[in-house]
MDTraj code that builds the backbone (N, CA, C; nanometers):
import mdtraj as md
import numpy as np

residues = "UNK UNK UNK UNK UNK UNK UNK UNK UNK UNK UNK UNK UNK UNK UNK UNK UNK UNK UNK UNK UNK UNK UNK UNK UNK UNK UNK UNK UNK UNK UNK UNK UNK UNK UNK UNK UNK UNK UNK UNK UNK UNK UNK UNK UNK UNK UNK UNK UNK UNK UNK UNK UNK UNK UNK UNK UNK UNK UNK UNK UNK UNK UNK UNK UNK UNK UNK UNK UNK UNK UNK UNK UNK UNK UNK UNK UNK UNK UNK UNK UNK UNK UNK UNK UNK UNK UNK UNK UNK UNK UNK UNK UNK UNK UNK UNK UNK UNK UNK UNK UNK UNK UNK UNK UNK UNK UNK UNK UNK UNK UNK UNK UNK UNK UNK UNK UNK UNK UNK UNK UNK UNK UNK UNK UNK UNK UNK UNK UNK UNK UNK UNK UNK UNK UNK UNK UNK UNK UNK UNK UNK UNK UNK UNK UNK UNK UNK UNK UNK UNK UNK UNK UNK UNK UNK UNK UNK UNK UNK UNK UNK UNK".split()
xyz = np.array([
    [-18.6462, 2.4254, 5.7062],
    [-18.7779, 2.3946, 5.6577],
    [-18.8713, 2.5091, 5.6967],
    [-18.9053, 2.5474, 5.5837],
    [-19.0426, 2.6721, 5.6462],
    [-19.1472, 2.6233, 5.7317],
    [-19.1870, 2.7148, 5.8032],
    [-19.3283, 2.6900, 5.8753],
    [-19.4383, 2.7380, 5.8718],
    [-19.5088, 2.7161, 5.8248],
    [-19.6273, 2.8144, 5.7475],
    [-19.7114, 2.8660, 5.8827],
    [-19.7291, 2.9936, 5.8933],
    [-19.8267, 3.1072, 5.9498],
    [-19.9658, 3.0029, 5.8985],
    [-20.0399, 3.0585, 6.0078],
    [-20.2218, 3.0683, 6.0297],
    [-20.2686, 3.0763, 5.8608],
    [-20.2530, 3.2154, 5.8181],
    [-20.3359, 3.2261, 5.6840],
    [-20.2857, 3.0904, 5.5854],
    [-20.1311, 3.0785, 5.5714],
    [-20.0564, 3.0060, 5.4420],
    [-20.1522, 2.8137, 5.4877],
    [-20.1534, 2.8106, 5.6144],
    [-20.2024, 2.7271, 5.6549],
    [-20.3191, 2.6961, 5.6305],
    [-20.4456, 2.7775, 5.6159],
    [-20.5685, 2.7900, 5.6106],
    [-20.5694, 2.7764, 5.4041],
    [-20.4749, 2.8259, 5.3306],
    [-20.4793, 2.7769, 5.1902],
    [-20.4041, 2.6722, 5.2065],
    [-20.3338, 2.6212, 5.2429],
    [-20.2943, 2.4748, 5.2426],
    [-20.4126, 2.3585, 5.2316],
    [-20.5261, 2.4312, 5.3617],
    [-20.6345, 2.3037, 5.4058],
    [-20.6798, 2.3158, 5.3251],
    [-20.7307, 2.4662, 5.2100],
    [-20.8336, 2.4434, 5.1535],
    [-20.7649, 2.3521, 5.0143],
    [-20.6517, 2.3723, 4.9913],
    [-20.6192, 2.2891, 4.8626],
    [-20.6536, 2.1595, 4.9105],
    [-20.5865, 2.0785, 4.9805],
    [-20.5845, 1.9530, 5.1062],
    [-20.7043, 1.9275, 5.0884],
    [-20.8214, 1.9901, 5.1407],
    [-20.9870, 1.9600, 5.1352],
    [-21.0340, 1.9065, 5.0130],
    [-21.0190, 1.9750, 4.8607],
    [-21.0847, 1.9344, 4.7471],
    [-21.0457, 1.8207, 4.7183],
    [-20.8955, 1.7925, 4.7475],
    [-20.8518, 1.6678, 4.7270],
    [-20.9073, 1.5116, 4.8382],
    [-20.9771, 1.5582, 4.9162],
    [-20.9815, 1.4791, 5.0016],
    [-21.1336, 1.4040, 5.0018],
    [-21.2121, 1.4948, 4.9084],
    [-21.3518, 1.4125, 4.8819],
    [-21.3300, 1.2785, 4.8660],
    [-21.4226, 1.1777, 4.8595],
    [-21.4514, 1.0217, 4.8936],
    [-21.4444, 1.0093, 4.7480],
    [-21.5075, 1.0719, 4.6391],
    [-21.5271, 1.0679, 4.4982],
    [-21.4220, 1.1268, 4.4198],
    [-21.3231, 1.1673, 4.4769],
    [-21.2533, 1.2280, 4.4085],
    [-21.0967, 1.1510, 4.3237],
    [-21.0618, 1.1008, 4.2276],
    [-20.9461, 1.0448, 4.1742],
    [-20.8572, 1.0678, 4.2374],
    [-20.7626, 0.9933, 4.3360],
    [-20.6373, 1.0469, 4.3303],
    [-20.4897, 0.9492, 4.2952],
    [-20.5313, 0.9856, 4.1764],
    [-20.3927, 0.9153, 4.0524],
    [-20.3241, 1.0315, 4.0414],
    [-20.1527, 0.9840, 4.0570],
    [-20.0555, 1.0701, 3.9866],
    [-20.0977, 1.1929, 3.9462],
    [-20.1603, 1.2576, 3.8441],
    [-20.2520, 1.3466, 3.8326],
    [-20.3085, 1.4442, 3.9062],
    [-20.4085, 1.3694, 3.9448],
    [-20.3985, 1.4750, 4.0698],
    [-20.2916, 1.5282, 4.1854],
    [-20.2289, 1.4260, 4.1687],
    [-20.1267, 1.4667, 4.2714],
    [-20.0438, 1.5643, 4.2034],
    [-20.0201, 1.5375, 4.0782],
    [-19.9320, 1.6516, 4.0114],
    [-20.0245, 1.8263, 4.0260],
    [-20.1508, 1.8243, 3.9873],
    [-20.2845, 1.9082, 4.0073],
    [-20.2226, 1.9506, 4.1369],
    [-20.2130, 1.8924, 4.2673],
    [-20.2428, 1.9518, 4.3647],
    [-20.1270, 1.9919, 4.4033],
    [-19.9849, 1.9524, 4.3679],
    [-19.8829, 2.0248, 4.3767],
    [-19.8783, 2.1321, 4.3046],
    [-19.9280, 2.1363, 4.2317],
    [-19.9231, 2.2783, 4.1063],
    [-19.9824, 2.4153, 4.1944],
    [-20.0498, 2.3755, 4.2515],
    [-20.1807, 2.4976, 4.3427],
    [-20.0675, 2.4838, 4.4523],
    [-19.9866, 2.4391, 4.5310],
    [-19.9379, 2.4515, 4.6248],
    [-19.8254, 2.5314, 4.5773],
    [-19.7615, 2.4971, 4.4868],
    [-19.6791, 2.5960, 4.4235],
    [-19.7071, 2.7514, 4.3665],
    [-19.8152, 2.7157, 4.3197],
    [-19.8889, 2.8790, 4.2896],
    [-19.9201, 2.9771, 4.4338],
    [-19.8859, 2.8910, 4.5240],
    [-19.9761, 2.9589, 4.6516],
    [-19.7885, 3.0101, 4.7525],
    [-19.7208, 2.9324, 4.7485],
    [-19.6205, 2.9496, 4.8142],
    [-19.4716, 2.9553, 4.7245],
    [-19.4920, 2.8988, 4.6034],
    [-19.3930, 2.9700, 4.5097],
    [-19.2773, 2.8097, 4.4951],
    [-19.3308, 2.7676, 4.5768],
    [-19.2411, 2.6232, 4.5871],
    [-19.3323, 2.5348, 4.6876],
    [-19.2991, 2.3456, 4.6598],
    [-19.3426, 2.2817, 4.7310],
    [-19.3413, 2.2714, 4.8867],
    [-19.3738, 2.3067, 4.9969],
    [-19.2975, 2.3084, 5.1176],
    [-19.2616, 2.1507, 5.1753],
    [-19.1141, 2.1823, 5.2552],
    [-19.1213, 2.0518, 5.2907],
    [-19.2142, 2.0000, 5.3743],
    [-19.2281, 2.0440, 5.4341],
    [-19.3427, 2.0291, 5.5947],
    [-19.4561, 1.9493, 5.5090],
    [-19.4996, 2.0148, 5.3817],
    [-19.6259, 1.9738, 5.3519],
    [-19.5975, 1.7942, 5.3071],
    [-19.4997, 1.7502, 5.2956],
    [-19.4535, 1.6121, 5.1968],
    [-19.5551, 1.5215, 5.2795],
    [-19.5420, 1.5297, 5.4084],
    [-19.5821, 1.4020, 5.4942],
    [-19.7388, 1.4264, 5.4571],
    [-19.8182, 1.5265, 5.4620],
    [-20.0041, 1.5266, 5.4320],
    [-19.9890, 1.4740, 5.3178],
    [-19.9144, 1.5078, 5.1663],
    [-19.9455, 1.5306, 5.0497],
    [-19.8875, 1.3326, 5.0304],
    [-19.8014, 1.2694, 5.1257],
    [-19.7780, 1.0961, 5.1225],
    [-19.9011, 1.0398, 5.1733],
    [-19.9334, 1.0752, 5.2488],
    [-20.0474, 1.0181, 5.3088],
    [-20.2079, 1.0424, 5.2397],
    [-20.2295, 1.1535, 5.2218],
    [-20.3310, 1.1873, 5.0856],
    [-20.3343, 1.0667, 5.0276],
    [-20.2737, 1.0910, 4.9037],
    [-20.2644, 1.0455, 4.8217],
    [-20.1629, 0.9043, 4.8006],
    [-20.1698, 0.8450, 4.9345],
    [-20.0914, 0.6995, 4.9608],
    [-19.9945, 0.6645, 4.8687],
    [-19.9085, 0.7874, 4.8273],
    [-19.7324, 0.7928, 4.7939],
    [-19.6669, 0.7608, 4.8717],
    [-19.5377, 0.7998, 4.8402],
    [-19.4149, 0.7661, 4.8829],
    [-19.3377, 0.9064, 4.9009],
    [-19.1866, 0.9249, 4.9359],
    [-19.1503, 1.0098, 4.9287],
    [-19.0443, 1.0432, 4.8143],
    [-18.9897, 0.9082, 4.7733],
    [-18.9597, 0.9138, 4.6527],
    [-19.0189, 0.9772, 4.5170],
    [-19.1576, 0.9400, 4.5696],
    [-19.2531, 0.9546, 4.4081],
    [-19.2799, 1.0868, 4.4362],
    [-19.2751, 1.1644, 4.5422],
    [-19.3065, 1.2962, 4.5197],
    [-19.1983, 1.3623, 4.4811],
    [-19.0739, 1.3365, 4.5520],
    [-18.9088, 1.4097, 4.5211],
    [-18.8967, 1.4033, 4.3534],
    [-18.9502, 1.2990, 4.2949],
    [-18.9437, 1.2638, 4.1461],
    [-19.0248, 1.3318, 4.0857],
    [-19.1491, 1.4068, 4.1118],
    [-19.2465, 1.4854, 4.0629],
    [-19.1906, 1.5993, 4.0659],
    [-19.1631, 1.6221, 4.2045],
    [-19.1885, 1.7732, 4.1878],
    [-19.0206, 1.8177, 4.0996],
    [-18.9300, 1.7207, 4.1306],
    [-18.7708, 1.7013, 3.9827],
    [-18.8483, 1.7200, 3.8715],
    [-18.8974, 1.6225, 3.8246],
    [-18.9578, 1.5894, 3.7025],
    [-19.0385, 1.7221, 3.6121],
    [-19.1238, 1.7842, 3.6657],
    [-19.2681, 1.8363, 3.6613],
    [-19.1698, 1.9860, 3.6043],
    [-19.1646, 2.0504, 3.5329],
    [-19.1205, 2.1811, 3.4889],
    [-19.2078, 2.2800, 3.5839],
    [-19.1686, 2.3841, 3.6466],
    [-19.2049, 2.4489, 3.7053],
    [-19.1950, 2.4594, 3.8433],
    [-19.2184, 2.2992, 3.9059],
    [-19.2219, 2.3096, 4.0181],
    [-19.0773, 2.2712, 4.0712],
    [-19.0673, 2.3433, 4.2348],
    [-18.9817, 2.2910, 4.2928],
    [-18.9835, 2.3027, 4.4352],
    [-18.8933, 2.2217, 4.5178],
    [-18.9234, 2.2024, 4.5772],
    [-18.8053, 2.3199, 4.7418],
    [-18.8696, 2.3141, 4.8256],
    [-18.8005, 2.4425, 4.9080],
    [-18.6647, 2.4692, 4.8553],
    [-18.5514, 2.3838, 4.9040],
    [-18.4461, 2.4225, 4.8539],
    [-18.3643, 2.3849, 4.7359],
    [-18.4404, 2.3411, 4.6392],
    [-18.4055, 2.2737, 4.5535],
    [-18.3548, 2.4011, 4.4075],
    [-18.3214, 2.3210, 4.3489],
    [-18.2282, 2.4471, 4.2553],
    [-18.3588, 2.4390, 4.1481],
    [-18.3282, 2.6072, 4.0910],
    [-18.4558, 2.6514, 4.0203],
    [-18.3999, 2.6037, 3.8456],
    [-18.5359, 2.5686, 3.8237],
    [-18.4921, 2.5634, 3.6232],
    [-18.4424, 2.5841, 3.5575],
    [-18.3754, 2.6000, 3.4748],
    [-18.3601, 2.6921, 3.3389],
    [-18.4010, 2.5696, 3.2553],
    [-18.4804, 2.6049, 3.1862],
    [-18.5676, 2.5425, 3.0451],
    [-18.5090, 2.6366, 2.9244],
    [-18.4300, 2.5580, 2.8542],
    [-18.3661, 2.6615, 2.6816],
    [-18.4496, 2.5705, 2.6031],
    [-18.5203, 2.6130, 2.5025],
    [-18.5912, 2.5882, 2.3661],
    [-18.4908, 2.5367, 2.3075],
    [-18.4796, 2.4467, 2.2205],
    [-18.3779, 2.3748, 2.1526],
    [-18.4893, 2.3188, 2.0215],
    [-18.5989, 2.4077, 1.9994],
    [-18.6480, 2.3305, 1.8868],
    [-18.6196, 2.4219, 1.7442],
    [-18.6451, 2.3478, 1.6472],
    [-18.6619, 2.3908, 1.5108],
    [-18.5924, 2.5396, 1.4825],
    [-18.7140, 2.6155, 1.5321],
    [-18.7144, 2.7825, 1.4741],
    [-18.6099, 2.8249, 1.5640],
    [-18.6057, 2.7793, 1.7061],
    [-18.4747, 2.8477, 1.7757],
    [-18.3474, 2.8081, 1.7349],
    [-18.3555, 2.6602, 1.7079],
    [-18.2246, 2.6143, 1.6047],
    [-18.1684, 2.7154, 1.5075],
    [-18.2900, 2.7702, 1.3977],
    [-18.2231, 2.8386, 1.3205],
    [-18.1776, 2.9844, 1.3741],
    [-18.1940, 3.0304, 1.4914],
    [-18.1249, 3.1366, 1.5627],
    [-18.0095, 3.1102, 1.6700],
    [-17.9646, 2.9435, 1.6340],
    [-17.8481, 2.9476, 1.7021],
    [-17.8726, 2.9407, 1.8223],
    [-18.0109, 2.8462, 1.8670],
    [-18.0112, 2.7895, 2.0277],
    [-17.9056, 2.7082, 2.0827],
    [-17.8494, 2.6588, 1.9853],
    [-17.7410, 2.5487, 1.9785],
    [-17.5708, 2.6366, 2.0715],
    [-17.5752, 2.7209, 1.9766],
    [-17.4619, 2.8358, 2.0413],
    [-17.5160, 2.8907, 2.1702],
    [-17.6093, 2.9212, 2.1744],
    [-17.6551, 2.9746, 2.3355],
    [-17.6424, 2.8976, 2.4058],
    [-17.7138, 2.7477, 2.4030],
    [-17.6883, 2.6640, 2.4662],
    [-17.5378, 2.6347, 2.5899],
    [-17.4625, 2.6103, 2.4445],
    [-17.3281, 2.5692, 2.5059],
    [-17.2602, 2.7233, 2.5883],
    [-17.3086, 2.8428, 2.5467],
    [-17.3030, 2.9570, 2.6092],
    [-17.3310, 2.9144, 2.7829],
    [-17.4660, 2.9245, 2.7852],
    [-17.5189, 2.8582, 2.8932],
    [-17.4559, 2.7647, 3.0039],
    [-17.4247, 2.7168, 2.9047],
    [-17.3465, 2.5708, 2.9839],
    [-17.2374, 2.6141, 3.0556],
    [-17.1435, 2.6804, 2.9800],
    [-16.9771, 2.7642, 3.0307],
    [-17.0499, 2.9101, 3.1446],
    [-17.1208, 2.9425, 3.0832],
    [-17.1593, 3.0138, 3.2745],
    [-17.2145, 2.9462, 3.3761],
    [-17.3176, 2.8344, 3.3612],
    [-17.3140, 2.8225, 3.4957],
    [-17.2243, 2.6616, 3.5011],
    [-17.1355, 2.6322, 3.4291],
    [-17.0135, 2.5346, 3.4934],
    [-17.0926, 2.3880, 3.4990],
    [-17.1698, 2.3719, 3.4135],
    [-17.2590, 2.2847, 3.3928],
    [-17.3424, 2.1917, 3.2284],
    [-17.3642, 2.0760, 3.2229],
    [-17.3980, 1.9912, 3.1083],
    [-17.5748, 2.0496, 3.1023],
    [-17.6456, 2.0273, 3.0482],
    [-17.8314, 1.9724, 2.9948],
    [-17.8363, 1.8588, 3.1119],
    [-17.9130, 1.8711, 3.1936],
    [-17.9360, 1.8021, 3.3009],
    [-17.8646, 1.7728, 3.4032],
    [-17.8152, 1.8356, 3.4590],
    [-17.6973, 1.8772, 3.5210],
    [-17.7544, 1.9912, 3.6321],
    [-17.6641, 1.9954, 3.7480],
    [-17.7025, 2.0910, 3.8180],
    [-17.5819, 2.2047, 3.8433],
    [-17.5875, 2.3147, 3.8279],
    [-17.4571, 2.4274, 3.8434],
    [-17.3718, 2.3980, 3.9679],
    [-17.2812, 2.4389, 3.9062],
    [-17.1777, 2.4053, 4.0615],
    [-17.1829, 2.4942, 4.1897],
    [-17.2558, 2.5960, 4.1546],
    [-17.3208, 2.6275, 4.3053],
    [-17.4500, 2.6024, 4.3188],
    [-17.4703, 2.4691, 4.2664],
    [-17.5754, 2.3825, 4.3161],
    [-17.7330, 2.4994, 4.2995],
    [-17.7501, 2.5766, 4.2619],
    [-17.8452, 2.6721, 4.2494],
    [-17.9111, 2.7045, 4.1290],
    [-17.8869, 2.6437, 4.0010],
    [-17.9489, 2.5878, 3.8690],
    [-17.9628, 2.4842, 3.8163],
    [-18.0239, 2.4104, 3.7545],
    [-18.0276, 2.2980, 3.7148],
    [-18.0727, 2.3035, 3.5027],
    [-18.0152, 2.3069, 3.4622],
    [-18.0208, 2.3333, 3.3242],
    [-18.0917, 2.1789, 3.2115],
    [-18.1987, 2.2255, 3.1240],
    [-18.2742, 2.1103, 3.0810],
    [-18.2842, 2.2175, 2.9166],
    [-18.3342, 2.0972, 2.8711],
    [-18.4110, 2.1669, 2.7267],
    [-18.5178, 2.1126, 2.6740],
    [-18.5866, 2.1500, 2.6489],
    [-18.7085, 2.0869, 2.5669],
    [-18.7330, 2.1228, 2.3956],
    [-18.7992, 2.0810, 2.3609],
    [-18.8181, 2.0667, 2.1797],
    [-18.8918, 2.2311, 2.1133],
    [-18.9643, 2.1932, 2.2187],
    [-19.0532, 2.3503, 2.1375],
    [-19.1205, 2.4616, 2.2607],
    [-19.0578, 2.5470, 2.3145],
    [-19.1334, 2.6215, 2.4179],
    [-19.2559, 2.7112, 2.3532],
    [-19.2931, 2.6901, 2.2380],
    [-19.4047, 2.7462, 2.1859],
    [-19.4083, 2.8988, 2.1594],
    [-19.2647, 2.9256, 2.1594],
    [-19.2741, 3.1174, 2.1254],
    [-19.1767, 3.1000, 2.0456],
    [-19.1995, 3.0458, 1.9113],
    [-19.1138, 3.0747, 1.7924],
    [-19.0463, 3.1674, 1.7375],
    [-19.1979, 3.2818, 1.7289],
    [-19.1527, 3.4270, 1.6672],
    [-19.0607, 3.5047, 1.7480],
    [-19.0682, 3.4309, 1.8838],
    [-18.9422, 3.5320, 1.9461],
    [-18.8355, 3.4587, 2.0292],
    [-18.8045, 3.3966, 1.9615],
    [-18.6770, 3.2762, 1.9694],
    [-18.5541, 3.3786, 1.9815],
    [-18.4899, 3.3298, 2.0465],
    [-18.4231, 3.1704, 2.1739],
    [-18.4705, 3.2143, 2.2538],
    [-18.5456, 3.1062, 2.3037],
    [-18.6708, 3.1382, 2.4055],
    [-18.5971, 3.0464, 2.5621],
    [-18.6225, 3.0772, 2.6843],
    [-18.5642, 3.0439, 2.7930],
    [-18.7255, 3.0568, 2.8884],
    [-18.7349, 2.9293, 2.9954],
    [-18.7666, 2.9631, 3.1151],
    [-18.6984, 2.9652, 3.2035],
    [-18.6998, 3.0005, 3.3402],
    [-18.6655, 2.9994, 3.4717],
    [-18.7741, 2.9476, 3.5557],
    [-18.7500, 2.8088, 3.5875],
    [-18.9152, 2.7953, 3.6602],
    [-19.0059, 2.8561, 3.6043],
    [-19.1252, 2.9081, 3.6362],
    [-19.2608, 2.9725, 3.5502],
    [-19.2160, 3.1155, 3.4590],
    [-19.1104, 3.1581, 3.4950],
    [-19.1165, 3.3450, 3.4446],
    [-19.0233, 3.2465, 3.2980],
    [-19.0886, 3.3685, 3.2033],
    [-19.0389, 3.3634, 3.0473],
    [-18.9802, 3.4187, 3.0182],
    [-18.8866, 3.4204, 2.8958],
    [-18.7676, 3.4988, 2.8498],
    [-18.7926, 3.4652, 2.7119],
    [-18.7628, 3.5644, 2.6502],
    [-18.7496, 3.5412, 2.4452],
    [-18.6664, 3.6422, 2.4667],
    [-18.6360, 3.5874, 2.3261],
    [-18.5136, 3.6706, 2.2328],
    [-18.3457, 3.6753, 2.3154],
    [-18.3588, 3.5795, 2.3918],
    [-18.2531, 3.5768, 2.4627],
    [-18.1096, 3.5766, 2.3761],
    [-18.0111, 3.6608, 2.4578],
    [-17.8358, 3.6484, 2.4199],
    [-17.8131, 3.6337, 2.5376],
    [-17.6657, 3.5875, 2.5312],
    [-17.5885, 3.5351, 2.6301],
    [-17.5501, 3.6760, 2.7545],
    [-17.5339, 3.7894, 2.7120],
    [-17.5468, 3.8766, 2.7681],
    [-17.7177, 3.9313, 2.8350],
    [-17.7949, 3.9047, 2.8269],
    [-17.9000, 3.9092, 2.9003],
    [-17.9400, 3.7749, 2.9946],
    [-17.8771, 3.6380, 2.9286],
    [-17.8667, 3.5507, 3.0330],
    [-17.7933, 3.5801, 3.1615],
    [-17.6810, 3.6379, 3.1591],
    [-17.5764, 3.6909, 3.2889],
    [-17.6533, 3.7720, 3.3631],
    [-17.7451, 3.8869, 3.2886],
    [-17.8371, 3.9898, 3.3752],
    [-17.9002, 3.8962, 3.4542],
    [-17.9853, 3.7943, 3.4360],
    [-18.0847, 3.7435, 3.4350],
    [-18.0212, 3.6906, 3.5717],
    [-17.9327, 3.6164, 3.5220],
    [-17.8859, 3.5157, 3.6642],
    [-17.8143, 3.5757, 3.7633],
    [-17.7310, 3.7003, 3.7712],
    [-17.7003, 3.7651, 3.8620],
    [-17.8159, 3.8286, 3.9061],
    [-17.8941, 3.8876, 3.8381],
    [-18.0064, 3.9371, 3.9410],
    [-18.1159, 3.8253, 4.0443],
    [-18.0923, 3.7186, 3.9784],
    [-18.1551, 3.5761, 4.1004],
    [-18.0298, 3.5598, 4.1727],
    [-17.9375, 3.5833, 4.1594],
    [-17.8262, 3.5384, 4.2900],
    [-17.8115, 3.6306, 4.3730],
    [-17.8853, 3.7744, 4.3136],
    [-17.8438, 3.8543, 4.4159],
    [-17.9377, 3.8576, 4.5309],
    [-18.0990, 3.7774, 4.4428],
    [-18.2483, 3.8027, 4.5070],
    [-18.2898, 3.9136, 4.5011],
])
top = md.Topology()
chain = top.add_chain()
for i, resn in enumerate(residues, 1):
    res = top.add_residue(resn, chain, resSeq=i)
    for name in ("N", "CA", "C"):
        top.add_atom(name, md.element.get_by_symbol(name[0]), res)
traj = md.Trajectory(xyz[None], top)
């Protein structure tokens, strides 16, 4: 479990603070909101932070493990990172369908499924909104178009190597 330094700590409170006004909503929503900034700030949810962010916002630990699963983008310390493949319409007609199952036979894994070295977790959604440059892929937040199966391998050996 990381331990956050003085400064990482001092943006922790200040996210922690806005959320903590007397007037302030805190539905699901926000809680998703305030994981999003914690992620922008440290790149992933920390565990350490689960117990402030249950108590905040009088969750559970379930309902956060399910968010930050759920929520595209985020994740959580050691948890396996995204891959989001476009599977809509316009990428269809470039054969997202074939990449797909491409996909699948490298990392040893189904569409919702996690890779067998436990270090991807593979999903698809309908429309990633970059048509014109289809077959479109995320990785957690960073983007990819025009993807082939040979730039997927670049892609993922260079995250395994870090």
């Amino acid at each position: 479990m990381k331990t956050l330094d003085e400064q990482e700590t001092q943006k922790l409170n200040r996210i922690m603070g806005y959320y903590e006004d007397p007037f302030a909503s805190l539905d699901q929503q926000s809680l998703i909101a305030c994981l999003k900034e914690i992620q922008s700030v440290f790149g992933f949810v920390p565990r350490s932070v689960h117990p402030q962010l249950i108590k905040l916002f009088n969750s559970s630990e379930a309902i956060l493990k399910s968010l930050i699963h759920r929520i595209p983008g985020l994740k959580d310390e050691d948890g396996p990172r995204t891959i989001l493949i476009c599977n809509g319409p316009r990428c269809q007609e470039k054969d997202a369908s074939g990449f797909l199952k491409q996909v699948q036979d490298v990392l040893g894994c189904k569409v919702n499924q996690i890779s067998k070295d436990g270090r991807f977790e593979l999903r698809t959604q309908a429309c990633l909104r970059r048509c014109a440059l289809g077959k479109n892929m995320n990785i957690d937040t960073d983007i990819y178009t025009e993807m082939t199966t040979e730039k997927f391998k670049d892609i993922i050996e260079k995250i395994k190597k870090g």
